[in-house]
N, C-alpha and C positions, 0 to 999 in steps of 0.2 A: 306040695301045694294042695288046700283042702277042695273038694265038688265047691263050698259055701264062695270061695277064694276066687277060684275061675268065674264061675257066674257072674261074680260083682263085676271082674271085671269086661265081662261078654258082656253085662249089662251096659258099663260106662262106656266100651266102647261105641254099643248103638246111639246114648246119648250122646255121646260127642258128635255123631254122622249126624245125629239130627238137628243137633244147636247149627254146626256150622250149616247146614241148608237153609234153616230161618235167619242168620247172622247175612250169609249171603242177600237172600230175597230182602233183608232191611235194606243194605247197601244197594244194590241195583233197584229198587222200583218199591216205596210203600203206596198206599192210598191216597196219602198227601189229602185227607179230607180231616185232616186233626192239625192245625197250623199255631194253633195256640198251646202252651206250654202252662201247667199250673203251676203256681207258686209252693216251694219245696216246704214240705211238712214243717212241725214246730213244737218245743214241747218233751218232757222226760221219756215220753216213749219213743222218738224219733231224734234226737239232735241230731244238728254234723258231725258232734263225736269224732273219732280218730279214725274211722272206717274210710274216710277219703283220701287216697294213696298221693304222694308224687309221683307222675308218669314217667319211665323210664329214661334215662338219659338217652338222646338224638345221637345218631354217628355223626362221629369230630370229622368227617369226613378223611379219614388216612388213609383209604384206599383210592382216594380220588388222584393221587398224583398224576403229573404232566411225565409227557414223555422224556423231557429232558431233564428231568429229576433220575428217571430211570439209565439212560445215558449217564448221566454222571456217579453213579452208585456201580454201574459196571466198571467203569475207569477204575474207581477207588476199592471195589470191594472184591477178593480174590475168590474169598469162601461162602458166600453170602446169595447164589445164583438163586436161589429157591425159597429165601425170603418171605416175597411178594405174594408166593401163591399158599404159604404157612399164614401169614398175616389173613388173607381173605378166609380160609379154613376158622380160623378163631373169630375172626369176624361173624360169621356164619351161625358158629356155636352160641355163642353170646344174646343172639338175636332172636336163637329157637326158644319157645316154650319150654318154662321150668314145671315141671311135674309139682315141686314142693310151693311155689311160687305165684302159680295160676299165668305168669306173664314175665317175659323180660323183666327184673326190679321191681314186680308190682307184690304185695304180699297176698294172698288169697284172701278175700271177704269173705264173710259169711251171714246168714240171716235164719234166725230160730224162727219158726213157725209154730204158734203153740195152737193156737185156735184156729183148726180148721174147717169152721162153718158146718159139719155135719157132725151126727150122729154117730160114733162107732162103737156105740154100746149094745145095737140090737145087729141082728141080723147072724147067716155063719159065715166063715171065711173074711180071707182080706178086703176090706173096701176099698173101691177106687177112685183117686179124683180124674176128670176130664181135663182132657189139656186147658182150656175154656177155664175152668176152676183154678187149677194149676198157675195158674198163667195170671190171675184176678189175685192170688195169695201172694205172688212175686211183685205185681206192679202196685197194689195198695200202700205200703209202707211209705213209696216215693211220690205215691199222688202223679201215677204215670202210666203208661201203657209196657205191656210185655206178652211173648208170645213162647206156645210151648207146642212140640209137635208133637207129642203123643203124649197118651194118659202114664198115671203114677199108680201103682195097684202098692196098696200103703203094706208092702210086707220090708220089715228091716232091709237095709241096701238095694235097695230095685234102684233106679236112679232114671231120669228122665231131662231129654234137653233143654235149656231155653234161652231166649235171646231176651235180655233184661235191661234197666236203666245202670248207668254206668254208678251214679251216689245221687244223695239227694238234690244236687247242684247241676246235676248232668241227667237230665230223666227222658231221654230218646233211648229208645230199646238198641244198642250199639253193643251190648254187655255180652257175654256169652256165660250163662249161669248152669249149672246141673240143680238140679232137686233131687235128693237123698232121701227116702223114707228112714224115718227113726221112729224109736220110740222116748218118751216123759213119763216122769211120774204123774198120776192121775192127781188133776191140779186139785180137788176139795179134799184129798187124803191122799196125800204121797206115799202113807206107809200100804194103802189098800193096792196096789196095781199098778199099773202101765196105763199109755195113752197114745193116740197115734199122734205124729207131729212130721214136719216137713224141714230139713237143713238146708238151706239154700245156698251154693260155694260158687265163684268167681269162679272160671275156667273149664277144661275140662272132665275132672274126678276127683271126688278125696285121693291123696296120697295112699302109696299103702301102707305108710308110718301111724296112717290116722283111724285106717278099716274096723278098730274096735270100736271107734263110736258107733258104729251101725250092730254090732252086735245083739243076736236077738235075746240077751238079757241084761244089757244094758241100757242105762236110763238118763237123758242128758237134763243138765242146766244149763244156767251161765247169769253172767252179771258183766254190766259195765264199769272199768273202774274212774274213767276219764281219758281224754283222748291222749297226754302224756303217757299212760299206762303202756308198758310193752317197748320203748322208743329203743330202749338199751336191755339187751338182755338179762333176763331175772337167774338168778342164783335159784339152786335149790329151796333155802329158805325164804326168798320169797313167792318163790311159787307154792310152798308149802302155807304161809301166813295165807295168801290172797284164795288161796282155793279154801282153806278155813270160812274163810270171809264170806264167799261164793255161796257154801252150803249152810249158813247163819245167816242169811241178809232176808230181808222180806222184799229185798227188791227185786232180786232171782229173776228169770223167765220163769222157769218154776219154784217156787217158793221151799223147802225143804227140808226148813228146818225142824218141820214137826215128824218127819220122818226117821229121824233117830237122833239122838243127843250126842250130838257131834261135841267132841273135846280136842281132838290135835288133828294134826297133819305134818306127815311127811312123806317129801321126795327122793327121788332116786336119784334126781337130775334135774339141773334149770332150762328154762324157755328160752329161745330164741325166736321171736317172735315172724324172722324174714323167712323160717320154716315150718310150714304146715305140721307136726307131727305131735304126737302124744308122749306125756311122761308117765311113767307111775307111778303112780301114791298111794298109801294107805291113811285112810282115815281109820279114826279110834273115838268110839262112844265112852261117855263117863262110868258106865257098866263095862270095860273093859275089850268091845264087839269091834272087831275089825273088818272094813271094808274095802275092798280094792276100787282105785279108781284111774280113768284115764285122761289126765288135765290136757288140752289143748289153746291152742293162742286164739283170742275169741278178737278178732279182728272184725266187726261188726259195723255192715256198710249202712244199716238204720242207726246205730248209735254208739256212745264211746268205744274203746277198747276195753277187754278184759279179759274173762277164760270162759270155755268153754268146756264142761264137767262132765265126764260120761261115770255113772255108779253103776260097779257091777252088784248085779238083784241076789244075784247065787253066790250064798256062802257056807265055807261049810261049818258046821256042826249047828 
């Protein structure tokens, strides 16, 4: 396991301690001096899109049995004594936190952050945002409030906690969100550089199926393709077509296509969209230039579903 490896994760874990402290203080006690709710965003940068989940299925209540269910299961059942305490064991499981999932049944959201209101052209070293900032970049999308307990020092994977709006239909900070530092391609010439940007994910960490998006020479996009996009598992080649699409579209988060003449795509493997993780692909310029890339399911709680494109910058020759 690399030094880079450990970190992220000694990182995610403070952001997890920290979201759940602010998730907590939502629950027991806010200000209650903000009683009014705005009307949820509207519009190709914001739709409802496919980012708003079904909430997990309820317990059917099967552990609730009566005692005289139990009684008559001893009567009839000779080998079966230990059942009842297996069924709560799986009961149990079921209920915990999926790592790839962000939640019982829930799929992870996510939210790109391109424009982060500063500067980070001049100065040396990583810039930071303030929770304050942080926390202003999370809750504008939804026309809502959210809150962040510590600053984000914008170096690829730092990560920091926050308690966020649930979608744009549900905008009380109840969410438990991380912020990711990433980098973008520099949005007026994607072939000149990098940019800093902010990933914003339901729960509490990228997977570690998904750690190359944070990689620090790698560059993400993404696009929505509609909220049907994603419902049923993509084949390889359609993950191959639609990441094509991703890095040709002017509708991008970051635009890209002038960054290299993109001609094919393919995959290694298809998307499942109920798991957090990354495929690879290479893409192919019409000069023959191949790029590695790491497509992920771009499950976007501001707007449709579609992918979410990490290009690696380093190639060789």
């Amino acid at each position: 396991m690399s030094t880079r490896t450990i970190a992220r994760r000694t990182r995610a874990a403070v952001a997890l301690a920290a979201s759940a402290t602010l998730l907590s203080l939502a629950a027991c006690g806010s200000d209650g001096g903000e009683t009014e709710t705005p009307a949820p965003t509207t519009g190709t940068e914001a739709s409802d899109g496919g980012g708003q989940q079904v909430p997990p299925a309820e317990d059917d209540g099967a552990d609730d049995s009566t005692s005289d269910d139990v009684t008559d299961d001893t009567d009839t059942d000779t080998d079966g004594d230990d059942s009842d305490g297996d069924d709560s064991s799986a009961d149990d499981d079921a209920d915990a936190p999926d790592q790839e999932t962000g939640a019982s049944g829930e799929r992870i959201r996510i939210m790109l952050v391109t424009d982060l209101g500063i500067d980070d052209t001049t100065g040396d070293g990583p810039l930071t945002l303030q929770n304050e900032q942080l926390a202003t970049l999370l809750s504008s999308p939804f026309d809502a409030t959210a809150e962040c307990a510590e600053e984000l020092v914008l170096e690829p994977g730092n990560a920091a906690g926050c308690v966020g709006p649930v979608s744009l239909d549900r905008t009380e900070p109840t969410q438990e969100w991380v912020a990711t530092a990433v980098r973008i391609p520099q949005a007026e010439d994607p072939a000149s550089g990098s940019q800093d940007a902010v990933l914003f994910s339901t729960g509490v960490q990228l997977p570690e199926d998904a750690e190359d998006l944070t990689d620090e020479d790698t560059v993400l996009t993404g696009v929505g393709f509609g909220s049907a996009f994603g419902m049923e598992p993509l084949s390889a080649e359609e993950v191959a077509e639609s990441t094509l699409s991703t890095l040709t579209s002017e509708f991008a988060y970051v635009p890209v296509g002038a960054m290299a003449d993109w001609s094919e795509v393919t995959c290694a493997d298809g998307l499942d969209f109920n798991r957090f993780e990354t495929v690879d692909c290479t893409a192919t310029t019409a000069d023959g230039e191949s790029w590695d890339l790491a497509v992920a399911p771009g499950t976007y709680a501001n707007n449709d579903q579609g992918l979410l494109v990490g290009i690696d910058t380093q190639r060789e020759g």
